[in-house]
Each structure stands twice: as structure tokens, then as C-alpha cells.
PDB file of N, H, CA, C and O in Angstrom:
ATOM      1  N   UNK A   1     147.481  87.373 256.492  1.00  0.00           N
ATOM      2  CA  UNK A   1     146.689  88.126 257.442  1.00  0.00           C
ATOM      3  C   UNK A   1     145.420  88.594 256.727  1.00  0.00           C
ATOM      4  O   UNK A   1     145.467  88.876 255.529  1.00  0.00           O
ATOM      5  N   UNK A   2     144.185  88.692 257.495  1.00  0.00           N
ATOM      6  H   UNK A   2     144.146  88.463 258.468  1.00  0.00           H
ATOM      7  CA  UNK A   2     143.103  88.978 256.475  1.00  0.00           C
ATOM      8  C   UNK A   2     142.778  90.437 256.936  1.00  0.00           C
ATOM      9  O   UNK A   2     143.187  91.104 257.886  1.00  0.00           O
ATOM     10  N   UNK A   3     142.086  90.640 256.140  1.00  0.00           N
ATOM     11  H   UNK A   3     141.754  90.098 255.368  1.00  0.00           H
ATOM     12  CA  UNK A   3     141.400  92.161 256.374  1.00  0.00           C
ATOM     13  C   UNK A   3     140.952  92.402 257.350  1.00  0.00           C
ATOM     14  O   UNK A   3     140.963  93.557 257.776  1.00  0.00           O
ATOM     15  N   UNK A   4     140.266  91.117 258.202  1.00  0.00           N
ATOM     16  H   UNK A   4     140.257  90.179 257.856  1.00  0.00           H
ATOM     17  CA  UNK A   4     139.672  91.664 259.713  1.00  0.00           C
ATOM     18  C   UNK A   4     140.510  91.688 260.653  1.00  0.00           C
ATOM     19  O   UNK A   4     140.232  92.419 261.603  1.00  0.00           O
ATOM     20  N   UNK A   5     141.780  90.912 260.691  1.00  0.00           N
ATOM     21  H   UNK A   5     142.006  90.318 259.919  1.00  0.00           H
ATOM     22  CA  UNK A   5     142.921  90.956 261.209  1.00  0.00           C
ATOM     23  C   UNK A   5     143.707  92.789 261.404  1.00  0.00           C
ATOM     24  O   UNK A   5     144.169  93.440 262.341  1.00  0.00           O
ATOM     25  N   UNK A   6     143.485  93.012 259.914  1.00  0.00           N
ATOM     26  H   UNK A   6     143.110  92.484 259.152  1.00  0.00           H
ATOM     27  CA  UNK A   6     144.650  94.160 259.575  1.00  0.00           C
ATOM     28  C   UNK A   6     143.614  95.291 260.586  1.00  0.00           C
ATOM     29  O   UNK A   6     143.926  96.004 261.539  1.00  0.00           O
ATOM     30  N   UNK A   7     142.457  95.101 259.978  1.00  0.00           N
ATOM     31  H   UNK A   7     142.203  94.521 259.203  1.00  0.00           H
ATOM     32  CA  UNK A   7     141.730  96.381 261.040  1.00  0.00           C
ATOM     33  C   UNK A   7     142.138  96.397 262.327  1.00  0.00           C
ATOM     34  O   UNK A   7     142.673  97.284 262.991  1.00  0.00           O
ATOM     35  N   UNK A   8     141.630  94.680 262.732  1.00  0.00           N
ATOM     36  H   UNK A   8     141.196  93.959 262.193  1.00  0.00           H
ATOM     37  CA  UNK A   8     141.663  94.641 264.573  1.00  0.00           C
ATOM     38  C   UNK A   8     143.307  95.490 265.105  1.00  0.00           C
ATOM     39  O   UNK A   8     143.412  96.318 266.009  1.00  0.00           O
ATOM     40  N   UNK A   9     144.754  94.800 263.956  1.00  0.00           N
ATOM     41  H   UNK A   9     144.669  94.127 263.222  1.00  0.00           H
ATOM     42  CA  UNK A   9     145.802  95.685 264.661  1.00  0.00           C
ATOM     43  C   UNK A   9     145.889  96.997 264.696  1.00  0.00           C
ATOM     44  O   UNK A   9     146.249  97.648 265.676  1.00  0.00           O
ATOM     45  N   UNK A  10     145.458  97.573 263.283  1.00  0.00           N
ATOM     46  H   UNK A  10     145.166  97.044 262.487  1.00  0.00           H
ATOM     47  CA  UNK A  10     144.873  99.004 263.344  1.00  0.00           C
ATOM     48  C   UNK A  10     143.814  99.968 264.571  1.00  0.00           C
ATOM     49  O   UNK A  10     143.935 101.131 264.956  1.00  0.00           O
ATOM     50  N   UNK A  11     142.962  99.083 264.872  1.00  0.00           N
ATOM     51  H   UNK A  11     142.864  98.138 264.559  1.00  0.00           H
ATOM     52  CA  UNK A  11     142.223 100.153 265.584  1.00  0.00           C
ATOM     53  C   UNK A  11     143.366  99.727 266.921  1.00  0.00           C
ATOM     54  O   UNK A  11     144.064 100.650 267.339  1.00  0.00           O
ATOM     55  N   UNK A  12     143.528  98.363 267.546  1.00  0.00           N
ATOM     56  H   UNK A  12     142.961  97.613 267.206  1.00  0.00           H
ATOM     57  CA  UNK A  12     144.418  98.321 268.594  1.00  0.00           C
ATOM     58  C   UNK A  12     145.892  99.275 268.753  1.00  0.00           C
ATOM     59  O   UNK A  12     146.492  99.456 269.813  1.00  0.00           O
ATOM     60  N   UNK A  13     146.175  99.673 267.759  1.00  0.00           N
ATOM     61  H   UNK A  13     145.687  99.526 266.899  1.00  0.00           H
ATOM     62  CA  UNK A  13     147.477 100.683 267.645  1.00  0.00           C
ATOM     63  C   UNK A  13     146.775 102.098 267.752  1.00  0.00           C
ATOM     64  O   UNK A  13     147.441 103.035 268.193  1.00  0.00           O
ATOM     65  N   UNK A  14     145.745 102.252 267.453  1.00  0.00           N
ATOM     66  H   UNK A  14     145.205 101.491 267.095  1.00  0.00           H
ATOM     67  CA  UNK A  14     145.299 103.829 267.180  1.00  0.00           C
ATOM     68  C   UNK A  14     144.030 103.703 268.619  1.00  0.00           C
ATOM     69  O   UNK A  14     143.303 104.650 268.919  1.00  0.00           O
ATOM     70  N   UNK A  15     144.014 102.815 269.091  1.00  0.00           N
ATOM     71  H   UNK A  15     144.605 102.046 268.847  1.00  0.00           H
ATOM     72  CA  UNK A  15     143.388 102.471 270.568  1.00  0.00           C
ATOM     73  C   UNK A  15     141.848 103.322 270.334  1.00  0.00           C
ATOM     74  O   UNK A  15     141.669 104.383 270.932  1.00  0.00           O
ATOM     75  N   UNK A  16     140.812 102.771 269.445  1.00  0.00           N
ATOM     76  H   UNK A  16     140.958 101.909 268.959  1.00  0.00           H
ATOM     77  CA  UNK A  16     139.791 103.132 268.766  1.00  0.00           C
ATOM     78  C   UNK A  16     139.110 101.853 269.208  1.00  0.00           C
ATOM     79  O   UNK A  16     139.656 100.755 269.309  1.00  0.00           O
ATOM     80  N   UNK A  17     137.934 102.123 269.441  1.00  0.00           N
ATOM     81  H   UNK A  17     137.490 103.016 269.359  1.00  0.00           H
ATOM     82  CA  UNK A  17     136.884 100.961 270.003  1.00  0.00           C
ATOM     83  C   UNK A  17     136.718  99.941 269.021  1.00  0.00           C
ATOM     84  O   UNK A  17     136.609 100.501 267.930  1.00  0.00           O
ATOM     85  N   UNK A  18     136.637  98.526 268.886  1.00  0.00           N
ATOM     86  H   UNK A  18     136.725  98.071 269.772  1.00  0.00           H
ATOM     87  CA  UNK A  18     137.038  97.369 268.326  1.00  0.00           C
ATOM     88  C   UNK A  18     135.525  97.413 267.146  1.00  0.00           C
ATOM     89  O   UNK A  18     134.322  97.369 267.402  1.00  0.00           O
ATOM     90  N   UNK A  19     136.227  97.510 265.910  1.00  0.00           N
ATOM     91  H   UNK A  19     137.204  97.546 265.703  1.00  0.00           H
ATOM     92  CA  UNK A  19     134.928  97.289 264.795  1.00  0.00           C
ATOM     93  C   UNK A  19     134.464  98.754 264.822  1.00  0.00           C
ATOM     94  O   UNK A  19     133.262  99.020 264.792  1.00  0.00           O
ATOM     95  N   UNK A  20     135.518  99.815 264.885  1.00  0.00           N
ATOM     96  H   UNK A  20     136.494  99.599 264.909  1.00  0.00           H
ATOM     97  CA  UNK A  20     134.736 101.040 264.500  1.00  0.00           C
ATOM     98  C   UNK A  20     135.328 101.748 263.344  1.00  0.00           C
ATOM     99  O   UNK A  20     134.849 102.835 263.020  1.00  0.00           O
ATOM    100  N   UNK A  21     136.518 101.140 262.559  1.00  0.00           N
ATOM    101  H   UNK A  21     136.907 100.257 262.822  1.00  0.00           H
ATOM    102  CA  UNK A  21     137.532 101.086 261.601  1.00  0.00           C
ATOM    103  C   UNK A  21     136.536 100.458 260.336  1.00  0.00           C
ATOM    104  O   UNK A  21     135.537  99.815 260.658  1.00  0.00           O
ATOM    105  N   UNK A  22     136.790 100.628 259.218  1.00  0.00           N
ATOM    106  H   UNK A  22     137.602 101.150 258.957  1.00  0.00           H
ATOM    107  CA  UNK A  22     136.856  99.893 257.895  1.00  0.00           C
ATOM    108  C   UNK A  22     137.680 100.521 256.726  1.00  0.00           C
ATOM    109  O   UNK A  22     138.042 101.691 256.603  1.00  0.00           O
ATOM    110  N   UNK A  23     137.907  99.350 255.817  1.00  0.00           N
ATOM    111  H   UNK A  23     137.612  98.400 255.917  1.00  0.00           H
ATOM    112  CA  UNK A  23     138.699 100.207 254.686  1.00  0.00           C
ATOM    113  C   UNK A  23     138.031 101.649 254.110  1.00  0.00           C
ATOM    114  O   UNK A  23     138.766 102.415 253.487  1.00  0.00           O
ATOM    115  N   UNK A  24     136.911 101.921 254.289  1.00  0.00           N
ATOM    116  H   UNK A  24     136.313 101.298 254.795  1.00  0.00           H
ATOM    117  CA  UNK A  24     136.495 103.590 253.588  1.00  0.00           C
ATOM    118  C   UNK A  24     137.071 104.232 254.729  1.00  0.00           C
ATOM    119  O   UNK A  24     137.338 105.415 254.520  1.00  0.00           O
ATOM    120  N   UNK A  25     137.349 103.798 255.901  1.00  0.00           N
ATOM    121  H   UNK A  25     137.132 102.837 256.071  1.00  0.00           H
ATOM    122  CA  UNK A  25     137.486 105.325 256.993  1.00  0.00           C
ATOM    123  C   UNK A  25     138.335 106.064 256.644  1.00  0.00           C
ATOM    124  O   UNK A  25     139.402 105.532 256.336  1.00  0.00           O
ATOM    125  N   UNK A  26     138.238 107.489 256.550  1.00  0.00           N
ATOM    126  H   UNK A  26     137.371 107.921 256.800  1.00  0.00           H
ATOM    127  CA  UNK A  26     139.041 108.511 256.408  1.00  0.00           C
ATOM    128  C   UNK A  26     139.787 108.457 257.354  1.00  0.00           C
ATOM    129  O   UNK A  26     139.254 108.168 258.425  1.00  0.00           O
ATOM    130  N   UNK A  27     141.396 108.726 257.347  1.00  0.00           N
ATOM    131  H   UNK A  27     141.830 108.961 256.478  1.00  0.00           H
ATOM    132  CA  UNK A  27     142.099 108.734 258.359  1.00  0.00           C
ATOM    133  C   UNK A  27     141.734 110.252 259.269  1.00  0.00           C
ATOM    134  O   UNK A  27     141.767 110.332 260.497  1.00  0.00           O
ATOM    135  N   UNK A  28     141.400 111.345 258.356  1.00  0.00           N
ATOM    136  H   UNK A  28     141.373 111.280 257.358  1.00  0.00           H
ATOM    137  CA  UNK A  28     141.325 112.784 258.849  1.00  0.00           C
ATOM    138  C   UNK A  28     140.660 112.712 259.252  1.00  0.00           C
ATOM    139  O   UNK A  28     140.402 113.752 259.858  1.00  0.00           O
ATOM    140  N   UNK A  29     139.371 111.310 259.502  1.00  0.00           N
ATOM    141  H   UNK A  29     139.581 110.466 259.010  1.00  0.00           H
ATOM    142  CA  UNK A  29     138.318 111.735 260.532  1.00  0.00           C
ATOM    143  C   UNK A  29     138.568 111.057 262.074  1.00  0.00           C
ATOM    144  O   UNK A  29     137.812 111.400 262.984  1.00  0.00           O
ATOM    145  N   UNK A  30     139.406 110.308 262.270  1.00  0.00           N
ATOM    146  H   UNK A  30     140.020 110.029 261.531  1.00  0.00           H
ATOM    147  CA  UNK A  30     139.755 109.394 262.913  1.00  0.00           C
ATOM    148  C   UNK A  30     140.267 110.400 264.315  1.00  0.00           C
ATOM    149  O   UNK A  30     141.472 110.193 264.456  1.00  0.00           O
ATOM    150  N   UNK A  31     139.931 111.072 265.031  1.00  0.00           N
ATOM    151  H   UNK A  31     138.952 111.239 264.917  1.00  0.00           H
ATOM    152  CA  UNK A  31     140.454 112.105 266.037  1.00  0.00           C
ATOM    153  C   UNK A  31     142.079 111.561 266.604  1.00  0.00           C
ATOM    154  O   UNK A  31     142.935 112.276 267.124  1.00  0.00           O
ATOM    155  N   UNK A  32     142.160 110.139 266.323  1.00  0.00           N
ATOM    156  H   UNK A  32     141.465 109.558 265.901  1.00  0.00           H
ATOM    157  CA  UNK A  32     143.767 109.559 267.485  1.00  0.00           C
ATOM    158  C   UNK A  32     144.976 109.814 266.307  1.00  0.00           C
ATOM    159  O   UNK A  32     146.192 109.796 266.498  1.00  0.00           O
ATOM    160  N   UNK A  33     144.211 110.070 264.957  1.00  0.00           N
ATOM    161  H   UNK A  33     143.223 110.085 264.802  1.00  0.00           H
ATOM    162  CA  UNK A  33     145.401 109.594 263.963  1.00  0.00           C
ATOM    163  C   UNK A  33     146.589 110.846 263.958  1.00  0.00           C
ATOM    164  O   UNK A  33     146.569 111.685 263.057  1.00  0.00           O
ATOM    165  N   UNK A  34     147.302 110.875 264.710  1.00  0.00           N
ATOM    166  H   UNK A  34     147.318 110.194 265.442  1.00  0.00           H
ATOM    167  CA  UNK A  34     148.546 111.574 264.703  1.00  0.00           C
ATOM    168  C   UNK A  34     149.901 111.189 264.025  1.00  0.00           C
ATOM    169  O   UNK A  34     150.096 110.136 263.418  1.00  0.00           O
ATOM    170  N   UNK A  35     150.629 111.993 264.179  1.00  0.00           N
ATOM    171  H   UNK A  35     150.471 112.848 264.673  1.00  0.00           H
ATOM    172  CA  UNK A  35     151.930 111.805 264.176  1.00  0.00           C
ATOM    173  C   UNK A  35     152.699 110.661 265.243  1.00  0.00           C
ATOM    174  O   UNK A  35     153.316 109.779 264.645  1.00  0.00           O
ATOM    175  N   UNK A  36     152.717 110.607 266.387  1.00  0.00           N
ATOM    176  H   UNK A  36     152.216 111.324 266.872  1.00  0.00           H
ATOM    177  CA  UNK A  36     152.894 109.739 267.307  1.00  0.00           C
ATOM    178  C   UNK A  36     152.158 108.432 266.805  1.00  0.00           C
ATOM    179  O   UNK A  36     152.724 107.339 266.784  1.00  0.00           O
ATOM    180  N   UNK A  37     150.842 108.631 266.402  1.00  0.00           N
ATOM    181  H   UNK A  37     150.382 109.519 266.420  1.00  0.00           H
ATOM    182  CA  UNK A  37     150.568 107.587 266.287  1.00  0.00           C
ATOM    183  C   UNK A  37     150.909 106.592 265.116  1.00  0.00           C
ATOM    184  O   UNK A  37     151.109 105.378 265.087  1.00  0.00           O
ATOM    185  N   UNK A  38     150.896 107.588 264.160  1.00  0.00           N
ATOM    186  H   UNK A  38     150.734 108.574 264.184  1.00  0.00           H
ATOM    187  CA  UNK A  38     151.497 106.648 262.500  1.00  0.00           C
ATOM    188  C   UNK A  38     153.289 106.316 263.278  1.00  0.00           C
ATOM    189  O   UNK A  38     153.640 105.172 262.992  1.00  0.00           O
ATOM    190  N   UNK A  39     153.885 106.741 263.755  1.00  0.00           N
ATOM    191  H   UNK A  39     153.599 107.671 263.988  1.00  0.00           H
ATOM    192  CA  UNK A  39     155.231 106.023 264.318  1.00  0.00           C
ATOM    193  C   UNK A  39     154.903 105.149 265.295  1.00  0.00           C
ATOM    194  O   UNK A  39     155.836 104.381 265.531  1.00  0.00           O
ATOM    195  N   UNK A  40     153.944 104.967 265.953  1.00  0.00           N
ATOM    196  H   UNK A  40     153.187 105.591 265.761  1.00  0.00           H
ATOM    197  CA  UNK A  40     153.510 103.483 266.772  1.00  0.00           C
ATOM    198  C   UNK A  40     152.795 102.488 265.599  1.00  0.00           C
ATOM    199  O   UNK A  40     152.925 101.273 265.746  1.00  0.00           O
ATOM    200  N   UNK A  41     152.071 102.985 264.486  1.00  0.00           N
ATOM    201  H   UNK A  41     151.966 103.973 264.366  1.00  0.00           H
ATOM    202  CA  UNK A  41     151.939 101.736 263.837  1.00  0.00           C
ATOM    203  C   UNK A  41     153.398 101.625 262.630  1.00  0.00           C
ATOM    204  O   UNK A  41     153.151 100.706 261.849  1.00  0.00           O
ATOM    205  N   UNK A  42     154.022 101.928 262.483  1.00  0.00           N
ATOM    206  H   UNK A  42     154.222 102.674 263.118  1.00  0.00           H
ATOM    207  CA  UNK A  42     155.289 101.623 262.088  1.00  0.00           C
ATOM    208  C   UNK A  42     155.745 101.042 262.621  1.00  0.00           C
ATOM    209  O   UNK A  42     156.193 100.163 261.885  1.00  0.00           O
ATOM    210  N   UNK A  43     156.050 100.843 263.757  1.00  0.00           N
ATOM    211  H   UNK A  43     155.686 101.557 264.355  1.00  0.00           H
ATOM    212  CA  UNK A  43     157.141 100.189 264.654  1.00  0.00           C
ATOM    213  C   UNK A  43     156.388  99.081 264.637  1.00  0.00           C
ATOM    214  O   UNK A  43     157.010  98.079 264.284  1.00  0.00           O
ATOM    215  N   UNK A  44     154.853  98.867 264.995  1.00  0.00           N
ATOM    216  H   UNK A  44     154.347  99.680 265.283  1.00  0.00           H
ATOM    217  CA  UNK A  44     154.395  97.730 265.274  1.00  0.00           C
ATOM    218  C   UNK A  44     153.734  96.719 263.689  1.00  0.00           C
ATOM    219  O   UNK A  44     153.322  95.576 263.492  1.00  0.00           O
ATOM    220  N   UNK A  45     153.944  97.863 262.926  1.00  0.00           N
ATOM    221  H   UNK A  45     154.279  98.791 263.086  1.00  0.00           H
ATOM    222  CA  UNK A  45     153.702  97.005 261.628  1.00  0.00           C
ATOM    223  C   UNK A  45     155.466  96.413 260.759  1.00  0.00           C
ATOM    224  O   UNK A  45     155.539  95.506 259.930  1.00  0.00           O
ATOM    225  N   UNK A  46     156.291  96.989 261.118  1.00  0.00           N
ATOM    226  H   UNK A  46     156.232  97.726 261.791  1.00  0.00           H
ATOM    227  CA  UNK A  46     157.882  96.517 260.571  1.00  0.00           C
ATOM    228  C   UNK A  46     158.366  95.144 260.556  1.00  0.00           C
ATOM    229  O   UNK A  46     159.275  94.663 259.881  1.00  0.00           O
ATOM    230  N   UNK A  47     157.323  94.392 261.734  1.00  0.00           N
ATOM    231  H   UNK A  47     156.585  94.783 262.283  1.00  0.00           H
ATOM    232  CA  UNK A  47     157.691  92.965 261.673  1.00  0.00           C
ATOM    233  C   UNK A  47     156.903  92.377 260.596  1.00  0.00           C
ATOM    234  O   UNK A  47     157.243  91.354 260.001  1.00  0.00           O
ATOM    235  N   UNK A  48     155.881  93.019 260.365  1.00  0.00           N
ATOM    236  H   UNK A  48     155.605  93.850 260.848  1.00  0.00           H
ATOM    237  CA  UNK A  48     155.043  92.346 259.114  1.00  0.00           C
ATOM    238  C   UNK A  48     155.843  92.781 257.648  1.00  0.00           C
ATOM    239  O   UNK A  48     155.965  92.008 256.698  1.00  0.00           O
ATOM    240  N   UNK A  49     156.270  93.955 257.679  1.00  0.00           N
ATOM    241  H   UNK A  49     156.171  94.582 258.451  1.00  0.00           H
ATOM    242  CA  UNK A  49     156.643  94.713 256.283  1.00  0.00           C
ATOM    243  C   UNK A  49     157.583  96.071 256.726  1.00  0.00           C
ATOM    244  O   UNK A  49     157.239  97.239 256.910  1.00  0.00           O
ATOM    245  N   UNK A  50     159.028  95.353 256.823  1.00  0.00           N
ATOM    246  H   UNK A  50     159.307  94.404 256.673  1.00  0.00           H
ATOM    247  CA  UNK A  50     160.512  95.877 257.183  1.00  0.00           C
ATOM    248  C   UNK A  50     160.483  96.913 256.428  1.00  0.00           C
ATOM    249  O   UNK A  50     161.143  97.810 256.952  1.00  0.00           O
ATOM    250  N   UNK A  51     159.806  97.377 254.945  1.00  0.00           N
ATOM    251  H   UNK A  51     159.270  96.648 254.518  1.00  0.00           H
ATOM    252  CA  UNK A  51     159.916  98.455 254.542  1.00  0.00           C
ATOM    253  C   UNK A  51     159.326  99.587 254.182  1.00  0.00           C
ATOM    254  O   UNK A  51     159.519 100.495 253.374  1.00  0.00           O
ATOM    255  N   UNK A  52     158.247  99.173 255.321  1.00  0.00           N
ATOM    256  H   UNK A  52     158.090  98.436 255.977  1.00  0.00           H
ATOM    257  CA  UNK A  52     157.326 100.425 255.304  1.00  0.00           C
ATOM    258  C   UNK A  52     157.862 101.436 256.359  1.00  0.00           C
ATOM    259  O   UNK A  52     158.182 101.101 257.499  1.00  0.00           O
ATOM    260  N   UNK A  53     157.947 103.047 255.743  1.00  0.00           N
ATOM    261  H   UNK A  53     157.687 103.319 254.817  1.00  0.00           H
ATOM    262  CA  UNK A  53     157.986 103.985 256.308  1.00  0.00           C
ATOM    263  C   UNK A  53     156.973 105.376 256.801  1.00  0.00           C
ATOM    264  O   UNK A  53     155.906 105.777 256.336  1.00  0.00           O
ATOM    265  N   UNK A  54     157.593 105.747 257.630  1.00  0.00           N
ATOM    266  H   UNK A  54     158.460 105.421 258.008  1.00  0.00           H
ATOM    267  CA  UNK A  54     156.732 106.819 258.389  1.00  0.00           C
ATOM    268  C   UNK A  54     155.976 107.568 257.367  1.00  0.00           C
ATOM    269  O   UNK A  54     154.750 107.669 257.422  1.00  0.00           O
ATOM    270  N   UNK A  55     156.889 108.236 256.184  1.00  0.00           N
ATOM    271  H   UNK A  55     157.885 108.154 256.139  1.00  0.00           H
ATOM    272  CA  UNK A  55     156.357 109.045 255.088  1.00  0.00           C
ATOM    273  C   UNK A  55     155.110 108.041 253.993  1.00  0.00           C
ATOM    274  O   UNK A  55     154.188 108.527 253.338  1.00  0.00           O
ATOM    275  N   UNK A  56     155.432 106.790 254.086  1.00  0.00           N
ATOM    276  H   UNK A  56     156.181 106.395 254.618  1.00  0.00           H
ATOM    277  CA  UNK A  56     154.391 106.202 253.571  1.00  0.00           C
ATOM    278  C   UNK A  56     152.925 106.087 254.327  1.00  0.00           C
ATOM    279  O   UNK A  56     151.864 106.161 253.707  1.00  0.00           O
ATOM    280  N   UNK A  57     153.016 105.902 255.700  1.00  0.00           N
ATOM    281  H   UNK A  57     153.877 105.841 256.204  1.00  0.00           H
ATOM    282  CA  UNK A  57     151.785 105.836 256.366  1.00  0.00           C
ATOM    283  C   UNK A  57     151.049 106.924 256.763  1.00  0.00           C
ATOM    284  O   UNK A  57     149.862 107.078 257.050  1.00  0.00           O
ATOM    285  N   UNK A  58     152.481 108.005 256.696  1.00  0.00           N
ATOM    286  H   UNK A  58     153.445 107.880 256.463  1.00  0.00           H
ATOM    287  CA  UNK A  58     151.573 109.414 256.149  1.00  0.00           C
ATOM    288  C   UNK A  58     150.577 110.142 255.137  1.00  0.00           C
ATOM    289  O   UNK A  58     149.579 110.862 255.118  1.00  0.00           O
ATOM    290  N   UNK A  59     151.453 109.520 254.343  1.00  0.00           N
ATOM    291  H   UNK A  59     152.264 108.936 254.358  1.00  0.00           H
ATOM    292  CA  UNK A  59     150.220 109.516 253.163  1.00  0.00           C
ATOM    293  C   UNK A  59     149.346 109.334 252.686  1.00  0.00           C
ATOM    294  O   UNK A  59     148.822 109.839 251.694  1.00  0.00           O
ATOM    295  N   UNK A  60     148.898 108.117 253.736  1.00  0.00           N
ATOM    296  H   UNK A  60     149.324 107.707 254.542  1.00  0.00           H
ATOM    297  CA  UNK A  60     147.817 107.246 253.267  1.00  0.00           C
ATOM    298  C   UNK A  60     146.197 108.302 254.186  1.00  0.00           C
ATOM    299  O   UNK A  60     146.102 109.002 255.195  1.00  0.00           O
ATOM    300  N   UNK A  61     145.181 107.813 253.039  1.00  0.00           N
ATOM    301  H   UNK A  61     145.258 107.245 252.220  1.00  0.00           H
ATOM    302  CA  UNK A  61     144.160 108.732 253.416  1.00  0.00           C
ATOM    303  C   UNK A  61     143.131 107.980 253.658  1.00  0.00           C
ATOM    304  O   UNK A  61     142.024 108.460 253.904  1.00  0.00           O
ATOM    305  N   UNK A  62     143.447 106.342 253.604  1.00  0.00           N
ATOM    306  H   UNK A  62     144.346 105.953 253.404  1.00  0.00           H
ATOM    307  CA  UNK A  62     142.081 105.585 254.206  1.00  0.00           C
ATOM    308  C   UNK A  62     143.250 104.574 254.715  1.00  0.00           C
ATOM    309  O   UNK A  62     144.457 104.422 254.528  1.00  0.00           O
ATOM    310  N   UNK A  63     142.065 103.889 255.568  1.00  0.00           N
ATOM    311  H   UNK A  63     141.084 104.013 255.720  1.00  0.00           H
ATOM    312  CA  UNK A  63     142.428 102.708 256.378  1.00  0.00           C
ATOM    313  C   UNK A  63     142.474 101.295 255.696  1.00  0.00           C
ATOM    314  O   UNK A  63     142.945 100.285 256.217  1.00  0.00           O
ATOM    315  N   UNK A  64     141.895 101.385 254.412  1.00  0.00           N
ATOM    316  H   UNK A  64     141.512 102.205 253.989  1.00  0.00           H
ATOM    317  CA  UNK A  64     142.172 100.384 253.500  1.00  0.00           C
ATOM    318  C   UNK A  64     143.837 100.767 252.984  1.00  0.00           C
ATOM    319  O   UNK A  64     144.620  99.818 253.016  1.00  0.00           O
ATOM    320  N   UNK A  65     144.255 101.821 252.622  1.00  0.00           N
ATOM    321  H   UNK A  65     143.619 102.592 252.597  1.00  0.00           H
ATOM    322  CA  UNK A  65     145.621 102.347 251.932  1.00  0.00           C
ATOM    323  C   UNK A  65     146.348 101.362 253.157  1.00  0.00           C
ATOM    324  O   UNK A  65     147.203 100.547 252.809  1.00  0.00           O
ATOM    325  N   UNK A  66     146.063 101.454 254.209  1.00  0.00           N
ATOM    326  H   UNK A  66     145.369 102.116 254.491  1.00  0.00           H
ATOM    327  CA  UNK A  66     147.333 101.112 255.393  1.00  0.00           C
ATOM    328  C   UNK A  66     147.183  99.671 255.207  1.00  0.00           C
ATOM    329  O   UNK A  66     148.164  98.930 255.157  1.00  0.00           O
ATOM    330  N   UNK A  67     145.798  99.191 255.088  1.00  0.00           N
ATOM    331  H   UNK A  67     145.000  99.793 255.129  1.00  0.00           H
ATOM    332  CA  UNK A  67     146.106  97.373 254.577  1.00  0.00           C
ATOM    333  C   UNK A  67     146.310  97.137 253.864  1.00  0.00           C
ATOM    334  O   UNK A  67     146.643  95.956 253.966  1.00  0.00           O
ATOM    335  N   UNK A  68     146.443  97.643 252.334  1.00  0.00           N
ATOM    336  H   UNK A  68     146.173  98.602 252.251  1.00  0.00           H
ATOM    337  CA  UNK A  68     147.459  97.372 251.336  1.00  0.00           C
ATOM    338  C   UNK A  68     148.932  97.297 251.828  1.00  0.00           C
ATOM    339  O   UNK A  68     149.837  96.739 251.209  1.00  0.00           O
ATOM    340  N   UNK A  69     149.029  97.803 252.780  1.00  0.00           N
ATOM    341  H   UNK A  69     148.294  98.257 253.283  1.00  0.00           H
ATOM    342  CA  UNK A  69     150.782  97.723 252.740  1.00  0.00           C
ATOM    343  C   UNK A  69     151.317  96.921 254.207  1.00  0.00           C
ATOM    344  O   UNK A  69     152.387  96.720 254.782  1.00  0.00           O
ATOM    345  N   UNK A  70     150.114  96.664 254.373  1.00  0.00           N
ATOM    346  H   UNK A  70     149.245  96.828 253.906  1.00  0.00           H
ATOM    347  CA  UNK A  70     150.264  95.523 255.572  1.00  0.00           C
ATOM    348  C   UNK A  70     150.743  94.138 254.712  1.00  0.00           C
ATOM    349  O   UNK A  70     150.948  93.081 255.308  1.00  0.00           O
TER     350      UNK A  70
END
């Protein structure tokens, strides 16, 4: 999967206008990035990577961190 890939499922899970994501974005600036929402990209990232968890995508503080583990 490439990087423009990992964004496009990213902003489509966090339902953010298409190409307004990149690896520097701060997640804390991102107004959708919730709780609800890091458990909708879990669920929808598990088929890619069965062992990523909620507490991991919590952690993460850019949108590049979340495509590393894509």
C-alpha cells in the first residue's frame, strides 16, 4: 500500500476532505480525531495489520505515525 493510499483510507475513516491529510499533520489539530474515531480506524485498519490496537493509535501524534503501522 503506498503512502497516498494510507492517507486516502485515513482521511476516508476520519471523513476529512480528500488531500487535506499528510504525514506532518498533527492529529490534535485534526477537529474529527476522537476516540470513536481511532476505534473506526482500528476496526477498518485490522484487516491490513491484526495487531494493531486502540492504545497504539492513541498514541500516535502524526498521521505519518498511523502509516507506519499501516
Amino acid at each position: 500500500m503506498t503512502t497516498t493510499e494510507k492517507l486516502e483510507l485515513i482521511e476516508e475513516v476520519l471523513r476529512v476532505k480528500p488531500n487535506s491529510l499528510t504525514e506532518d499533520t498533527e492529529l490534535n489539530t485534526v477537529r474529527e480525531w476522537d476516540s470513536l474515531t481511532i476505534l473506526s480506524l482500528q476496526v477498518r485498519l485490522s484487516a491490513i495489520n491484526p495487531d494493531l490496537k486502540f492504545d497504539d493509535l492513541f498514541e500516535c501524534d502524526t498521521v505519518g505515525e498511523i502509516c507506519e503501522m499501516i
